[in-house]
C-alpha positions as CSV (number, residue, x, y, z in Angstrom):
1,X,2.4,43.5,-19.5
2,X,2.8,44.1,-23.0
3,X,2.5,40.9,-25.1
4,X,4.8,40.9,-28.3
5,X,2.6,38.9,-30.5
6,X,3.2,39.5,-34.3
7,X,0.2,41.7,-34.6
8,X,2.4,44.0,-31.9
9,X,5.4,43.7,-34.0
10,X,3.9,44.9,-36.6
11,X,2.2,47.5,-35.1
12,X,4.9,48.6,-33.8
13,X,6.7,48.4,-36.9
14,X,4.5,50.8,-38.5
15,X,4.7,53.2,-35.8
16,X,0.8,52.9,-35.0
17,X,-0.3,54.6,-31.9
18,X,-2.4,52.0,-30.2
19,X,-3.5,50.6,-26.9
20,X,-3.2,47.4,-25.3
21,X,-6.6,45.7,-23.5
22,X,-6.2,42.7,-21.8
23,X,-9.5,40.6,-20.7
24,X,-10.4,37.6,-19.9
25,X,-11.3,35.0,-22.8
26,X,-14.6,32.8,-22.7
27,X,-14.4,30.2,-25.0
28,X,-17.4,31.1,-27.7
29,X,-17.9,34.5,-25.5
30,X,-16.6,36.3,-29.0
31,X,-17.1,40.0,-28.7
32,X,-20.0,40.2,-26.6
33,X,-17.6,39.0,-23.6
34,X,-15.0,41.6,-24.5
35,X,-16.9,44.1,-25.0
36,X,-18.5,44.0,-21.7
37,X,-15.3,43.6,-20.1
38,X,-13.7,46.8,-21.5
39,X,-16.7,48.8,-21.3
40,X,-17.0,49.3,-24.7
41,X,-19.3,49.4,-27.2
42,X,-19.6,45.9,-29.4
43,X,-20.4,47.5,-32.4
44,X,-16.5,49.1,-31.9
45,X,-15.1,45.9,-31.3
46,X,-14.1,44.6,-34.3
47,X,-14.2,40.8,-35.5
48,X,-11.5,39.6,-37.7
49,X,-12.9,36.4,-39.7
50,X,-11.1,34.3,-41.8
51,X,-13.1,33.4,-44.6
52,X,-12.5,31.5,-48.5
53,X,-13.9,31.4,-51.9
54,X,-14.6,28.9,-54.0
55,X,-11.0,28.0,-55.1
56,X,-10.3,27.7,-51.6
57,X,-8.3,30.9,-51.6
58,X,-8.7,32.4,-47.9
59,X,-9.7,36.4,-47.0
60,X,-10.3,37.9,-43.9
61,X,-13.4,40.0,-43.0
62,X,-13.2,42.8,-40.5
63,X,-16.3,42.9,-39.0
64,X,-18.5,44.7,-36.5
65,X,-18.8,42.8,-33.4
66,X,-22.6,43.3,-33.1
67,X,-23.0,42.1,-37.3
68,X,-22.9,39.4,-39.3
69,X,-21.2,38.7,-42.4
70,X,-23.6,38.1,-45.5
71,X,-21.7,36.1,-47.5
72,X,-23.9,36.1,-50.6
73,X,-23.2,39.6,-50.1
74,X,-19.1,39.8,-49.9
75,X,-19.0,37.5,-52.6
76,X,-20.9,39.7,-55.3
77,X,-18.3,42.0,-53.9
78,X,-15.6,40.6,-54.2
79,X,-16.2,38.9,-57.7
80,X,-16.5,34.9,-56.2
81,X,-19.2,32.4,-56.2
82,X,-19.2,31.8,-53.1
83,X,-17.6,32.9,-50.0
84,X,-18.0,30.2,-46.7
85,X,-15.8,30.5,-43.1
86,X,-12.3,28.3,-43.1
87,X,-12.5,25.5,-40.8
88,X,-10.4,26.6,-38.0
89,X,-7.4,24.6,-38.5
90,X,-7.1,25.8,-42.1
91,X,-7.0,29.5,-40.7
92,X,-4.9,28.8,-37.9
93,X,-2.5,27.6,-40.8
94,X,-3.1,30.6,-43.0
95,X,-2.8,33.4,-40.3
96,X,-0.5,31.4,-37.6
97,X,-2.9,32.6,-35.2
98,X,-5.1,30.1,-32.9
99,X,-9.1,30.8,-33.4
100,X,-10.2,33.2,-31.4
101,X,-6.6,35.3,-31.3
102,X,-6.6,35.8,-34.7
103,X,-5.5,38.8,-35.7
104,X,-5.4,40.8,-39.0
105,X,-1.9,41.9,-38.5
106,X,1.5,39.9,-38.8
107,X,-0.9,37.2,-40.5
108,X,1.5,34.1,-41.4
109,X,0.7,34.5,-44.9
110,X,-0.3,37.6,-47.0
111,X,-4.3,37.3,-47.6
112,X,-6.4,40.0,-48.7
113,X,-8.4,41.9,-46.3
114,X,-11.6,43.3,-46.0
115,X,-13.7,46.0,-44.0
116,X,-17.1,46.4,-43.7
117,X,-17.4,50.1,-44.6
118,X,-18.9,52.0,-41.8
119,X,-15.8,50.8,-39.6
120,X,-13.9,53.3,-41.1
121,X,-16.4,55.5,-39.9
122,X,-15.6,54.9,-36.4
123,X,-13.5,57.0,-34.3
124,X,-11.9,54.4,-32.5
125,X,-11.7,50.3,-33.0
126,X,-10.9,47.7,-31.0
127,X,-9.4,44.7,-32.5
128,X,-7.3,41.6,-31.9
129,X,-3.9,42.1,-30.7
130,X,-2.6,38.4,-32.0
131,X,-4.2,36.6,-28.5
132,X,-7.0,35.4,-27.2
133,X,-7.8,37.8,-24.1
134,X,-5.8,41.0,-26.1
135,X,-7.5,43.2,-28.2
136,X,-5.9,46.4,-29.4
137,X,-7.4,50.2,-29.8
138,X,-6.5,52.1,-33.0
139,X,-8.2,54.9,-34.9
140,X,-9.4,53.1,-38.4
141,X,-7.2,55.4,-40.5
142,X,-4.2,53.2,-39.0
143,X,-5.6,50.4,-39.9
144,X,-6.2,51.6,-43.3
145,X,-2.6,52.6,-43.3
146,X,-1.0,49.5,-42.3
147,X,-3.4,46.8,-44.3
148,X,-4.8,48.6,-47.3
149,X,-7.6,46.5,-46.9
150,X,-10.9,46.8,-49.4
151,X,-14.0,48.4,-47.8
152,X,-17.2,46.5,-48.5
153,X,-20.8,46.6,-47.6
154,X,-21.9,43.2,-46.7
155,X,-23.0,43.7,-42.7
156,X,-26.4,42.0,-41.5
157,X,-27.6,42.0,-38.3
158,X,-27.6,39.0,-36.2
């Protein structure tokens, strides 16, 4: 049953070694619903967040599932005033991905990525596939590998 979303594609692409989970999506369930239906831990299931600064530019945020994002935090990071959530239908337009499906991989456009740091720790992740209901497993390193993306330290907990 494999789904070829972009995220897959590219994936694939890469030559990632990776695992396909389907589950079934709850509307605002997030990663406490996956979680639980993969028998996984939440703090391994990792949120992909489509964020902007204050020229509007958008970023995504990989986060734990089980943490928040402090934004005053990523922002003193990153260099930017401020750094708020997109509206949904202006990261649907900058990833091609529907809320909730979105995934950091085959994004529509190029945007910067993030990861909170201890992530990389982990020794596996779990992380959208490009669906709702379709997360993907992946050792961090892959990740790291495929999206270059800028480790930070700006998790809180909920």
């Amino acid at each position: 049953m494999s789904a070829v979303t972009p995220a897959i594609r590219v994936l694939r692409e890469h030559a990632v070694p990776f695992t396909e989970h389907a589950y079934r999506y709850e509307e605002r369930g997030g990663t406490r619903v996956s979680s639980r239906a993969l028998g996984v831990e939440e703090h391994a299931v990792i949120k992909t967040l489509v964020m902007q600064d204050d020229h509007g530019q958008p970023l995504i945020v990989l986060m734990h599932g089980d943490r928040e994002v402090s934004t005053k935090n990523l922002a003193r990071q990153i260099g930017a005033r401020v750094v708020a959530p997109c509206d949904p239908a202006v990261a649907e337009r900058h990833t091609g991905y529907q809320v909730g499906g979105t995934s950091p991989f085959g994004t529509r456009k190029a945007v910067p990525v993030y990861v909170e740091r201890s992530i990389l720790e982990l020794p596996r992740i779990y992380i959208n596939g490009g669906r709702r209901g379709l997360l993907v497993a992946m050792a961090p390193a892959d990740l790291v590998r495929v999206l270059s993306p800028t480790p930070v330290e700006a998790a809180q907990s909920h």
